[in-house]
N, C-alpha and C positions, 0 to 999 in steps of 0.2 A: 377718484375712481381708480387711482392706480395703486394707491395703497389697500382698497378692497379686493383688488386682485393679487395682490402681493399677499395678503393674510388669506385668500382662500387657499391660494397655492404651498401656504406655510401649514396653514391646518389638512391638507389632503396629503403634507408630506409624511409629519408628525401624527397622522391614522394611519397611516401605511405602515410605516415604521414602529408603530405600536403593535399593529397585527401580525408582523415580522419579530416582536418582540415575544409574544405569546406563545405562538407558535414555537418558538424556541423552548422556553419554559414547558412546557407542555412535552415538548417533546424531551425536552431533559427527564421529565418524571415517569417518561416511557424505559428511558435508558436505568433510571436507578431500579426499577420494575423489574426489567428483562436481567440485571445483574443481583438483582435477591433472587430471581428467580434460578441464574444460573446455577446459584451453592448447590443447587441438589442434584445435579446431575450435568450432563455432555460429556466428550471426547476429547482425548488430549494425547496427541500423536506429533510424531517430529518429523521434518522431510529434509532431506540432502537436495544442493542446488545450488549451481553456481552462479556469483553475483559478482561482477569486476575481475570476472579470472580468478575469482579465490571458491575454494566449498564451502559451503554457510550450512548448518543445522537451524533449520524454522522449529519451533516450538509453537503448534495449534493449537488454542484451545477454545473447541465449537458447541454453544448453546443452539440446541432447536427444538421448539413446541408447533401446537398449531397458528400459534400466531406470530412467536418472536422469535429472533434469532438474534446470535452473539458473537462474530468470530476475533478472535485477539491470534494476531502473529508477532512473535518476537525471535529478532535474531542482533546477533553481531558480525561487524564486518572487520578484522584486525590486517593491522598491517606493523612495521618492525615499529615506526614512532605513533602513529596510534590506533584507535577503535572509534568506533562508531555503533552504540545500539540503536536497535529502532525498533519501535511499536506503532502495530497500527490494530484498530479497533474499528469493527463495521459494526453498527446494529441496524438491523428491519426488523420491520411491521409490517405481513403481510407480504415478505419476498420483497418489500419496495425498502431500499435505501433510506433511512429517515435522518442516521448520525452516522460521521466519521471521526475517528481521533488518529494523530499521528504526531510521533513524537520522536525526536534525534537527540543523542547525546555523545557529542565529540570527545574524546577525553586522551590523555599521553598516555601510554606506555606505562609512563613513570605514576599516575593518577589514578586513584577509585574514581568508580565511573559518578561517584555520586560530586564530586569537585569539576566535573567537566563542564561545557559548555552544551546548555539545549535548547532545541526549538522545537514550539509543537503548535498545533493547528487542532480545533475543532470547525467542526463543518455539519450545518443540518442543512435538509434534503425536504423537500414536500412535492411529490408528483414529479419524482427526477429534474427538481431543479434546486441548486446552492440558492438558499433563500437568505443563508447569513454564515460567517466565519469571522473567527477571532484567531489569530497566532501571535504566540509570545515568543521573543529570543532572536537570535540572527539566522537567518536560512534563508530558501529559495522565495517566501513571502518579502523580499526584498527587493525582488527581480522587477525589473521594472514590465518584461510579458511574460510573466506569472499567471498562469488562468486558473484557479484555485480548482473552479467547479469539472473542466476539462480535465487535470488530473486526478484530481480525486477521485471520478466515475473510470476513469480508464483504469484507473490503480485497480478500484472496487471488480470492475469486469475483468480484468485477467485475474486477481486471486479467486473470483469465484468460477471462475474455469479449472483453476489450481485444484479448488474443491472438488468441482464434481467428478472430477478425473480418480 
């Protein structure tokens, strides 16, 4: 008896996990979509802003139809031994958060940024909730109270305050 409850509990993990698997996929081919879609058009404006006591230049660049949207912010943050760039990438469906991407690349002074060390993080979203995330490299995904979903959406809500402003 206790092994047929051990296999249902195994099989209602691995349907779960598979429709969280989908889900993703699916939502990936929304993302390749809304980025063919973006070659033809949106906005691309820079904004001054200080982050650590230093001025940073963001570099925007925002996709919107009536159904998708695309926002990519990149900036760097220098100091005398190093840099740090960072990207982040929001796309919705319908105003609703479906993907995030965010990505760090530490590097020296003395380094192209493409020898540095990075970390980045995707994260999809269904009905405001982190349904799944993958990050590669060393960073805050290390932390032992890390809450991936609590900042990603906090991240997401002040840049789109950024925006509407």
């Amino acid at each position: 008896m206790r092994s047929i409850a051990f296999i249902l509990c195994l099989v209602t993990l691995v349907c779960y996990g598979q429709g969280k698997k989908e889900e993703s996929v699916s939502i990936n081919k929304i993302v390749a979509n809304i980025d063919e879609l973006s070659q033809s058009g949106g906005k691309v404006f820079s904004k001054d802003k200080l982050v650590d006591q230093k001025n940073v230049k963001e570099k925007w660049r925002v996709f919107s139809n009536n159904e998708y949207s695309r926002i990519i912010i990149q900036y760097t943050t220098d100091s005398a031994e190093h840099s740090i760039a960072y990207t982040e990438k929001y796309y919705l469906k319908n105003d609703a958060l479906i993907y995030a991407y965010e990505s760090e690349v530490f590097f020296e002074t003395s380094q192209n940024m493409k020898d540095g060390t990075m970390w980045n993080g995707d994260f999809y979203f269904s009905k405001g909730k982190l349904i799944e995330h993958v990050t590669n490299g060393h960073g805050r995904s290390e932390l032992d109270n890390w809450n991936p979903e609590k900042e990603v959406l906090e991240k997401w809500k002040s840049r789109k305050m950024e925006l509407s402003k």
